[in-house]
Structure formats: structure tokens, C-alpha cells
N, C-alpha and C positions, 0 to 999 in steps of 0.2 A: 377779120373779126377780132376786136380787142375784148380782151376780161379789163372787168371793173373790178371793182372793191366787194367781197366775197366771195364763195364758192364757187355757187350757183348763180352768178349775174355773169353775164356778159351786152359787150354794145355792140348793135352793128347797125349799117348807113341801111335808109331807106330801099334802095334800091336794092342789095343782096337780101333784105327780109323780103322785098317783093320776091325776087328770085326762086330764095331759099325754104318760102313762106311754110309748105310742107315739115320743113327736117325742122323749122324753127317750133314748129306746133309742136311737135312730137319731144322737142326738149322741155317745150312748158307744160306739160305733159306730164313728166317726169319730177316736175318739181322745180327746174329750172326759173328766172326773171330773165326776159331780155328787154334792154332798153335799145330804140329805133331813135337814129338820129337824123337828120337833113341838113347836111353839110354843116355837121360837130353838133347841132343845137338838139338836146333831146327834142323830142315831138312826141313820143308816144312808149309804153312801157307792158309789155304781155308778160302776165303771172299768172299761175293756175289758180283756177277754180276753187274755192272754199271746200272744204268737204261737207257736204248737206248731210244732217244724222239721216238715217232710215230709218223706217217704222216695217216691222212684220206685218204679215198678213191680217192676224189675231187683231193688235192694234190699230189697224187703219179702219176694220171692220166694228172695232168697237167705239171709236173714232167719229163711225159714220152715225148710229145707233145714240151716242148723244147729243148729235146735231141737229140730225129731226127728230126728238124725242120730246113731245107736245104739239109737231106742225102736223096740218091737213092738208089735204085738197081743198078746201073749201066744199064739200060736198061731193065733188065731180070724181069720177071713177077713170083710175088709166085709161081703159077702153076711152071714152069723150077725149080724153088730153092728145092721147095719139090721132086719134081723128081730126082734133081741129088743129093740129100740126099741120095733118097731112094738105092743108085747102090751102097751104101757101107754097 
């Protein structure tokens, strides 16, 4: 496995990321880039995951509260909705 240019990069051949694939996850994981080559040519590059913000419970719940906030049933009472679920 060669480093590249920065910290957190390093390259390695196709074939030891197959191998490796595990130990490989768990460095990009960490913060780590690795770029996957096939005989020298990159091909492919694993970085971690963006960090998605979170929403608290509070917020998700009042979230939901003005999403349907003017929607109906159309008329129909859960009891019918559940039922005509169930006939399929």
C-alpha cells in the first residue's frame, strides 16, 4: 500500500482492497480517502460519509405536525384505510 499526497489518503491495487475490503472500510471510517487502482490507473476512490445534521425528537415531531397541517383523509376514517390495505 503506497501513501499519496496528504495525511489521510493512501492507494492500493484492486485486488488487496478486495482482500482488505474490511480493514479498508474501518479506515474510511475514520476519516481516512482511499484510492483503488487497476494495474496503476485509478478506477475508484472510498471516502467517508458526509456527516448528515440530526434533528431531536421535539423537532422531527414538529416537523411532522407542519407537514400535515391542512391535509385530510378525504373523508375516510383510519379504521377504512387499514381495511382496504388489508384486501391486498
Amino acid at each position: 500500500m503506497r501513501k499519496t499526497a496528504g495525511p489521510a489518503r493512501r492507494t492500493v491495487g484492486a485486488f488487496e482492497a478486495k482482500t482488505h475490503f474490511n480493514s479498508l472500510l474501518a479506515e474510511v471510517a475514520g476519516g481516512s480517502e482511499i484510492e483503488i487502482t487497476r494495474r496503476g490507473v485509478p478506477v475508484a476512490r472510498m471516502v467517508p460519509v458526509p456527516a448528515r445534521p440530526t434533528m431531536s425528537v421535539q423537532q422531527v415531531v414538529k416537523e411532522f405536525k407542519r407537514l400535515r397541517k391542512g391535509r385530510t383523509l378525504g373523508g375516510l376514517s383510519i379504521r377504512e384505510l387499514i381495511n382496504e390495505g388489508r384486501r391486498f
